[in-house]
C-alpha positions in Angstrom: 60.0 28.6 3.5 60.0 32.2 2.0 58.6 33.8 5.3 54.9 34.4 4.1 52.5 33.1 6.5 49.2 30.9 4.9 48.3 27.6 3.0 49.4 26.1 0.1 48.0 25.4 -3.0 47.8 21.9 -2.1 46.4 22.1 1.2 43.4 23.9 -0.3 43.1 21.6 -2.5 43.2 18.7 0.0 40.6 20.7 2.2 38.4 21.3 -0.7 38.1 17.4 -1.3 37.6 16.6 2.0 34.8 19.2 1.8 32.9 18.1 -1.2 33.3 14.4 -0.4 31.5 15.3 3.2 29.0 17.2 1.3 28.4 14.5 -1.6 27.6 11.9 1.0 24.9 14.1 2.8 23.5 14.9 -0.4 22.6 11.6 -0.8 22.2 10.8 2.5 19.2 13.3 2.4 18.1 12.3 -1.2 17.8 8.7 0.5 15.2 10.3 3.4 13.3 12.4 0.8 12.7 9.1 -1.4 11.8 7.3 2.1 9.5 9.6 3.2 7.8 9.6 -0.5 7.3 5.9 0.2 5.8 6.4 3.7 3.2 9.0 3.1 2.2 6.6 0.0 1.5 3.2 2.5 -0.4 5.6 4.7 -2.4 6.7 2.5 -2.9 3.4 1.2 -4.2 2.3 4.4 -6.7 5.1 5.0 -8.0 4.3 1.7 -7.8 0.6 2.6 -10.0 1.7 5.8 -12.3 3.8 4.1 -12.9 0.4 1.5 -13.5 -1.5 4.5 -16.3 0.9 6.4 -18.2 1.5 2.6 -18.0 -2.3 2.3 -17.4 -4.4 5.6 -17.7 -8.2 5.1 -20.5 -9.1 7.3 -21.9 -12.8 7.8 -23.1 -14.2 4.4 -24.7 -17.3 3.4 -23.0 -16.6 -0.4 -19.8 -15.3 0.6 -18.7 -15.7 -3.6 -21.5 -13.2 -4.2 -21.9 -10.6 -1.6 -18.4 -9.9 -0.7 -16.4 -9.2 -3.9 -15.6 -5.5 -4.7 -15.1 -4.5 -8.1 -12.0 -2.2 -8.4 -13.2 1.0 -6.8 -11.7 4.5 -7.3 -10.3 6.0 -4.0 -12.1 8.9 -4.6 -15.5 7.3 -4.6 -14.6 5.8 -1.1 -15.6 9.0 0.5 -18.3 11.7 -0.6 -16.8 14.7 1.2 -13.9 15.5 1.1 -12.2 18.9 0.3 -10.3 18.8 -2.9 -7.0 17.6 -2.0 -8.0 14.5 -0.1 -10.0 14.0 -3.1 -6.7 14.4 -5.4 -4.8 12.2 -3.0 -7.5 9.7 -2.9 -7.6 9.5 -6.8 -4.4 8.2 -7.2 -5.3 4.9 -5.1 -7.8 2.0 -6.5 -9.3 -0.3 -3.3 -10.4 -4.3 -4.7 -11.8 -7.4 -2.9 -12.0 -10.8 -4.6 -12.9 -14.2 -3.4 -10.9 -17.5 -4.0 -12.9 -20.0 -6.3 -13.1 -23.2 -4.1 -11.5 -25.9 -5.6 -12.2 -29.2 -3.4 -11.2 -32.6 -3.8 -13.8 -35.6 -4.8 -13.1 -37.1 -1.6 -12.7 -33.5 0.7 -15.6 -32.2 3.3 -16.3 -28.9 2.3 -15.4 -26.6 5.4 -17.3 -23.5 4.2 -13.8 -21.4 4.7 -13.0 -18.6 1.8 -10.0 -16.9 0.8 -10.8 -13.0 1.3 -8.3 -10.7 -0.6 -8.7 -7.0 -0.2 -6.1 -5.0 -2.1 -5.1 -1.4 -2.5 -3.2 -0.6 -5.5 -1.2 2.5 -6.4 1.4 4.2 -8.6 2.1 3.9 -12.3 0.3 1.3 -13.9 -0.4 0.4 -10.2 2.8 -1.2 -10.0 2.7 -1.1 -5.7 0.2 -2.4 -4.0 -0.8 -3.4 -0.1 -2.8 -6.7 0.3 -4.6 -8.7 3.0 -5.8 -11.9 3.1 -8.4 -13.4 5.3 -10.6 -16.8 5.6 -14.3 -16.2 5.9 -16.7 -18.9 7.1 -19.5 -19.4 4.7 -23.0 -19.9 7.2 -24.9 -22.1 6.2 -27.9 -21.8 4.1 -31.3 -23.4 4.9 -30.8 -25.7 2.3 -27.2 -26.8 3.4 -29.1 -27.4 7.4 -31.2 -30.4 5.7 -28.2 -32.1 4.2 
């Protein structure tokens, strides 16, 4: 030793890696949480549009559930009249859907008046993420079907 007091050049070194690694990792720990919360806000917005879809068009009781209960694609935005202009923005970017499974039955198979319901709410580019349900629906039974 030369009798100056201090650090080395290689122990600053050494404590500058060790700094930068521990800063690297949080820098993507936290780029990790931003992307995370990104995705969160996006599902709940999906389901408040996918709530506003179901008040503007609940499935009731139907006697032609293929008919009455199918939803075009719908614009978020036309889910709810007012709104201020950023909930309108917001609701743009969402597109709320219902369809109805075609029944396929069997010669010899009872027809049990049960539908496939599918509600979707579609987002992102191209509307690459979406958030679907899926329900059965009991036809009722026409006056013509009670004479049978």
């Amino acid at each position: 030793m030369n009798g100056r007091a201090g650090f080395t050049m290689i122990e600053i070194l050494i404590a500058t890696m060790i700094l930068s690694l521990g800063l690297m990792t949080l820098m993507v720990s936290l780029t990790n949480c931003a992307a995370m919360m990104t995705l969160s806000k996006e599902y709940q917005d999906a389901q408040y549009v996918f709530s506003l879809g179901e008040l503007k068009y609940p499935i009731v009781e139907s006697t032609d559930v293929e008919e009455e209960l199918p939803v075009e694609p719908v614009n978020g935005s036309e889910l709810l009249e007012t709104a201020d202009r950023k909930t309108q923005e917001m609701l743009e970017a969402y597109t709320f859907e219902r369809t109805v499974d075609e029944k396929e039955l069997e010669s010899n198979e009872v027809d049990d008046n049960l539908y496939v319901v599918r509600t979707k709410v579609s987002w992102g580019p191209g509307e690459d993420q979406q958030e679907e349900l899926v329900r059965y629906v009991r036809q009722l039974k026409g006056e013509s079907d009670k004479k049978k």
